[in-house]
N, C-alpha and C positions, 0 to 999 in steps of 0.2 A: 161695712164689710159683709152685712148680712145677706146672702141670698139662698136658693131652692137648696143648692149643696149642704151648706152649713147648718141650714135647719134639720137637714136629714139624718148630720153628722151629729147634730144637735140631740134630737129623737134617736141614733142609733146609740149612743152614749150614757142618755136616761134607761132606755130599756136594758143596756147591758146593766145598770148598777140594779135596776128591778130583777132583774134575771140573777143575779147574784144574792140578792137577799130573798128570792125563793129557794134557792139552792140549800140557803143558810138556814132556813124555815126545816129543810129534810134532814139536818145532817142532826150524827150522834153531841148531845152537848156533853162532851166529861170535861177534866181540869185540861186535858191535854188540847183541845178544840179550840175552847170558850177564848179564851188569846188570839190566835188565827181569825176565829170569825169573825172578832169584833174588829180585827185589822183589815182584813180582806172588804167589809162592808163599807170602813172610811175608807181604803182608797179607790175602791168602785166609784163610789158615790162625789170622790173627787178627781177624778177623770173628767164627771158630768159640769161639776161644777167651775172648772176651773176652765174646760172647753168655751161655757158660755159667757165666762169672764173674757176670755179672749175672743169672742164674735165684738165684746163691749168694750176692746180696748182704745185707749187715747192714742198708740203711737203704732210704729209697727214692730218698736222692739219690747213693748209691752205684748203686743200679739206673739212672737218668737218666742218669748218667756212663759208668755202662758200655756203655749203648743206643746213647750221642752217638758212644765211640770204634769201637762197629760200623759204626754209619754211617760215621765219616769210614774206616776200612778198606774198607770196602766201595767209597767214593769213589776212594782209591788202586788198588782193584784194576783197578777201571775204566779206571782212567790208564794203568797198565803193560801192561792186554791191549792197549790203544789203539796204545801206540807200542812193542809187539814186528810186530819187520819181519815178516813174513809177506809179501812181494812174488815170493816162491821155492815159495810154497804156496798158491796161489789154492785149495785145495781144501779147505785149514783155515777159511776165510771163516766159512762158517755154524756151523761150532762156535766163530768166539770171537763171532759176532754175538749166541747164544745166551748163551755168558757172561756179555756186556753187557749182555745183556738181565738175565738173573740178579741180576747187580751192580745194577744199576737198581734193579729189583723189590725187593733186600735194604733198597737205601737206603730206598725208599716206604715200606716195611712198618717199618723202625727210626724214619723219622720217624713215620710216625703212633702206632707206641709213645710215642717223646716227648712227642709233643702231649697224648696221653690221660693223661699221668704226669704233666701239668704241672697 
């Protein structure tokens, strides 16, 4: 299943969770964050990993499954850049609007994987 695409999807997937754990590098750590961050980092990080699980899968309803759990990580990461406080950083704004937008874009491009798989 592996080819130019998927590699790219591949590298676009790593770099978003890189991109997220500098983000998390800038942000305020209080009691109220520290929860968020460290949730927002695993399911970054498993968007990545679970993408290249499914370039590796055995069947193609292993691959669908794998695609379904991107999306729904990519949905949580959404969630967690949402509600990390940033009220002390107004100058992070456009870098997490960016992620969101990332996150977004991840989900469109895993659903229409789905769709085309179905």
């Amino acid at each position: 299943m592996s080819n130019g695409t998927n590699f790219n999807l591949e590298e676009r997937t790593f770099l978003f969770a890189k991109s997220i754990r500098a983000y998390c590098k800038m942000l305020t750590h209080n009691i109220i964050n520290i929860p968020d961050i460290k949730q927002v980092i695993r399911s970054s990080g498993s968007v990545s990993a679970n993408y290249i699980e499914a370039n590796e899968s055995l069947s193609k309803a292993d691959f669908v499954y794998r695609i379904k759990v991107c999306r729904k990580e990519a949905k949580e990461t959404r969630l967690w850049l949402n509600l990390i406080d940033i009220d002390d950083q107004k100058e992070l704004e456009p870098t997490k609007s960016l992620l969101v937008s990332e996150a977004n874009q991840l989900m469109l491009i895993f659903n229409a994987i789905i769709k085309k798989s179905q």
